[in-house]
N, C-alpha and C positions, 0 to 999 in steps of 0.2 A: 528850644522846645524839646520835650522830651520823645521821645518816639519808643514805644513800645516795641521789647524783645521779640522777633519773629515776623513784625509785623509787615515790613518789605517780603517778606518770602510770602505771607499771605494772598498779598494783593498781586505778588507776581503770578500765583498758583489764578487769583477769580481774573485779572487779564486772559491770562492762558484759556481755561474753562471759556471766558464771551470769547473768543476768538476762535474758538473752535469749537462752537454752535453757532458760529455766523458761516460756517461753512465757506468753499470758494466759490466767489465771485463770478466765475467762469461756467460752475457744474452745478451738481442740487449740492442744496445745505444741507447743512448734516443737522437735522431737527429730528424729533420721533415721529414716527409713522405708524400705520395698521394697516394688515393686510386689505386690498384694495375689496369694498362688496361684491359680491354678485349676487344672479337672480335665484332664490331658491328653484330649486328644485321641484320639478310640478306633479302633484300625485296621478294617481290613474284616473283616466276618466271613464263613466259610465254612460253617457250619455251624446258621443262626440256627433251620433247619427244625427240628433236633430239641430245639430248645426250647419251654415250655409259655407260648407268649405270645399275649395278647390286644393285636389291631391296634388303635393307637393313631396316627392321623396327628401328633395335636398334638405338640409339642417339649415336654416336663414336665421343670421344671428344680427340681419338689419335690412329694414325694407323703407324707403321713399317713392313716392309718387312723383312723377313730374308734370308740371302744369307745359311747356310747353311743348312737348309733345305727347303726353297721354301716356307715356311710359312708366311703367312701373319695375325699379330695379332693385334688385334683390341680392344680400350678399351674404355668399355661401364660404364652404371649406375650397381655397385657391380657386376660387372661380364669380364673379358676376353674372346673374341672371337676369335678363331684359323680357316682359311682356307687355305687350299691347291689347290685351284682351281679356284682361283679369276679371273687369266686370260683369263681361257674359260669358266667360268661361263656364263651362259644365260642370257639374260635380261627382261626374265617373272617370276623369281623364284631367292631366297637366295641362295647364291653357295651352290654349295652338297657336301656334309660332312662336313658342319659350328660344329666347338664344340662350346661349351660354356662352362667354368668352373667360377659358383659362387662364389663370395671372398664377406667377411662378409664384407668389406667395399670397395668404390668406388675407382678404380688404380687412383693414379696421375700418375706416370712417370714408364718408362719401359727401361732395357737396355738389350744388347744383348750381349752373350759370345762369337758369333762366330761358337760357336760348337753345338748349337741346345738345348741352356738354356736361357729363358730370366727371367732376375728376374724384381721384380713386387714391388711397394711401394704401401700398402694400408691403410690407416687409421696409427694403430705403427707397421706394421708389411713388415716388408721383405720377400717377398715368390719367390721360384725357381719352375720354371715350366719346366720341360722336354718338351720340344714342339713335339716329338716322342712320348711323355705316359705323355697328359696333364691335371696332378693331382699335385696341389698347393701345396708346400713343406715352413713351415713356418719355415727359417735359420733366421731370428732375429727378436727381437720385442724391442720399444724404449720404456724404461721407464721414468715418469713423466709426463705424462697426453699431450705431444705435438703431433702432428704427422709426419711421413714422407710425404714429396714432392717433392724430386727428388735423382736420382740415377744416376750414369757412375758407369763404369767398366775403372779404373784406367792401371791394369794389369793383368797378368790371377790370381793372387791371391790375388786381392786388390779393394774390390768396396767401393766407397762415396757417403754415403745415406745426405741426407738436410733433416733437419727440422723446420717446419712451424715454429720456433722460432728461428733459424739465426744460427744453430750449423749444423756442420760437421761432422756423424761419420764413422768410416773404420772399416773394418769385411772382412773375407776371406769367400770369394763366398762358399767356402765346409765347411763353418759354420754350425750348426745343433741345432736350439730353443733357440741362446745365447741372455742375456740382452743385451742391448745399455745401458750404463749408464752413461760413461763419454767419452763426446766427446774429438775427434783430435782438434777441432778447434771450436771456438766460439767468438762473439763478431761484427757477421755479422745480419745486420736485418733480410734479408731473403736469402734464398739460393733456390729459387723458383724451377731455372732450373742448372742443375749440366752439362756442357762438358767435355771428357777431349782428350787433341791433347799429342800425347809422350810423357805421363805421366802426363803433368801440366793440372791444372784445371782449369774453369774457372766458376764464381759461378755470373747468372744473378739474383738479387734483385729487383721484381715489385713495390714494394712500394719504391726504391728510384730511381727506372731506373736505377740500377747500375752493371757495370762489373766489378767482382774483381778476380784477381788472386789469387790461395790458393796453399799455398806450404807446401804440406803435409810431404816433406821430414825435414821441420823445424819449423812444428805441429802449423803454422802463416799464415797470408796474405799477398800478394805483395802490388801490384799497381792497382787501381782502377779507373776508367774513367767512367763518366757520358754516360748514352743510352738512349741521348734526354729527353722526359720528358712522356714515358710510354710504355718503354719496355716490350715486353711479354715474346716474345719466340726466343730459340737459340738453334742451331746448329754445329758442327763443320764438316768441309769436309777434305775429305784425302789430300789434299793441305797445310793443317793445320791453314789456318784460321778458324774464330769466325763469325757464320752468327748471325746476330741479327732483330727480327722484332721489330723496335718502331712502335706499332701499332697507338699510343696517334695522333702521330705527323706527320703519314703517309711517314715512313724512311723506307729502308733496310739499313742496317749497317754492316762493314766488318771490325774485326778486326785482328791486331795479336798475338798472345800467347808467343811466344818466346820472346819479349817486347810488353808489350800491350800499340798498337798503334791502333788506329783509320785510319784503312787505304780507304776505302773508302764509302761514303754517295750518296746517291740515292733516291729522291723524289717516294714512293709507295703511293698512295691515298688512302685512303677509308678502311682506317684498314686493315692495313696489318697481318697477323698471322703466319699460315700454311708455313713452309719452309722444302726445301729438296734438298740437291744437288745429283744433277748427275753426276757421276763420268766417267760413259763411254762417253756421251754427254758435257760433262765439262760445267753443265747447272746450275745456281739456279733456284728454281722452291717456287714463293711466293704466295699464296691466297690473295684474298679480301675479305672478306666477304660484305663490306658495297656494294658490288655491281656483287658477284655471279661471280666471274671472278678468272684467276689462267694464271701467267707468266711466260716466262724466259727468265734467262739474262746471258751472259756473263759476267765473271769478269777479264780477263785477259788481259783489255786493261786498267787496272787501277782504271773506272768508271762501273758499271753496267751499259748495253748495252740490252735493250730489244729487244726482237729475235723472240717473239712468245708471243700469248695470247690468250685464250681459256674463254669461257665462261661455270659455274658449276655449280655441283650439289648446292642445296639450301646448306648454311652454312658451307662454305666448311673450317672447323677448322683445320685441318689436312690433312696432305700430305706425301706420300711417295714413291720410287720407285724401282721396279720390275727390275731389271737389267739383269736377265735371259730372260726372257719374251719382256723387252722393253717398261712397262708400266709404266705410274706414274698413283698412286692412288690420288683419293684424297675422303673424307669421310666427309658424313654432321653428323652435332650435332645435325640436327632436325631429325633424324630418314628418308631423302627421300633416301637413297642406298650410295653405292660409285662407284663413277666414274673411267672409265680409259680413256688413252689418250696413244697414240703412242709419247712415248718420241722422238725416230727419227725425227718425223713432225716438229718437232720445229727447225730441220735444215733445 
């Protein structure tokens, strides 16, 4: 057989090239990226007075509600804010009995046990906060210079911290000052935002807008789909779909977990971010920032069906809801308060 002049140096040169866009196996791949989204930037408002908001100086760049103690936590520059009172709070003064518990570095992500623990990602450190006796308990710390950025609680004895460098690790919640040192899973660029729906996870990537399935029971990844082209932020509701904001592109995105499908697409403008479902109201509930505004939609006819629309606090990044009470929060990043809204009204 004849073999053409050059042609071994060819194939050696497109081996070399696949082998070094499969990146290593160990760290992220070396694939292209974009800059990760964020929430535009929120103009002035005119009209902040005729909203129902309690003054908040702090900058809250993530706000949760907890169902089993009524708490509602709040996360600031190097610090966690705990109140009990947001619903009747006034609207001349900070709720009363605001805690604050200092953390040496600023929370990313926050999950919740259900029983009145929420653990905390901050800089490499995992901390457990009794939300009853709220003193910061440091149950893991990641070694090798990365940090944590996002957490779920998998099952009562199993959480998945991400790390700002594309790894996965698991640790049992009644862990107590253990290293992180080799991860479950690795070989993902980023793991920004961690969900998980009966047991499966799903791991949003802002640098490539991507959704990926991680299957921790076989320490790999599934299936992976594209989230337009500047996903921020995700969600999962007790339905057990996958909410996603593309913020880049101005999307809501609705997927599924049990095969990840891309079930339905919905036109949001203006930087969308801030999501929260409502579970007694069967409502999603999305922000804008690029124009101080905050929705909701129905998803049960397939398509997202908007139903209600409120005009917000300045920068409204964050959103959550009160389902005792009946309120959805939602919380600016520029320090003017957080807002509530009679989730009912939107029927």
């Amino acid at each position: 057989m004849n073999v053409p002049r050059g042609l071994p140096a060819l194939l050696a040169l497109a081996c070399a090239l696949a082998l070094s866009g499969c990146g290593d196996q160990q760290g992220s791949p070396n694939v292209p990226t974009v800059p990760p989204a964020t929430p535009a930037a929120a103009p002035a408002q005119d009209a902040a007075e005729d909203l129902d908001i309690v003054p908040l100086a702090s900058a809250v760049h993530g706000i949760e509600w907890d169902p089993a103690t009524g708490a509602t936590i709040l996360l600031a520059e190097q610090a966690v804010l705990i109140t009990r009172e947001l619903a009747t709070a006034p609207t001349d003064a900070p709720p009363p009995g605001l805690e604050q518990i200092d953390l040496p570095a600023s929370p990313t992500a926050l999950a919740l046990d259900g029983a009145g623990t929420a653990y905390v990602t901050a800089g490499p450190a995992v901390l457990a906060i009794d939300l009853n006796d709220p003193r910061p308990r440091e149950i893991a710390r990641l070694e090798g210079g990365a940090d944590l950025v996002s957490i779920t609680l998998v099952a009562d004895d199993v959480l998945a911290a991400g790390t700002s460098d594309g790894a996965i690790h698991v640790l049992d919640p009644a862990s107590e000052g253990i290293s992180l040192e080799e991860p479950r899973i690795t070989g993902l660029v980023g793991t920004d935002v961690l969900v998980s729906v009966g047991g499966s996870i799903a791991a949003l990537d802002r640098r490539q807008s991507k959704i990926t399935e991680v299957l921790l029971a076989r320490d790999t990844v599934g299936f992976a789909l594209r989230a337009g082209n500047g996903a921020s932020t995700m969600v999962a509701d007790p339905r057990g779909r996958v909410l996603v904001a593309n913020t880049r592109d101005g999307e809501l995105l609705v997927y599924s977990l049990d095969r990840l499908i891309l079930r339905q697409r919905y036109p949001v403008p203006d930087s969308p971010h801030g999501i929260a479902y409502d579970a007694q109201e069967d409502l999603a509930w999305v922000t804008q920032t690029g124009r101080n505004e905050i929705a909701a939609y129905t998803l049960d006819t397939g398509i997202p069906v908007e139903v209600a629309r409120y005009a917000t606090v300045r920068q409204p990044d964050s959103v959550t809801i009160d389902s005792d009470n009946g309120f959805v929060y939602i919380a600016s990043a520029t320090g003017d308060g957080i807002q509530r809204i009679r989730a009912s009204d939107a029927r």
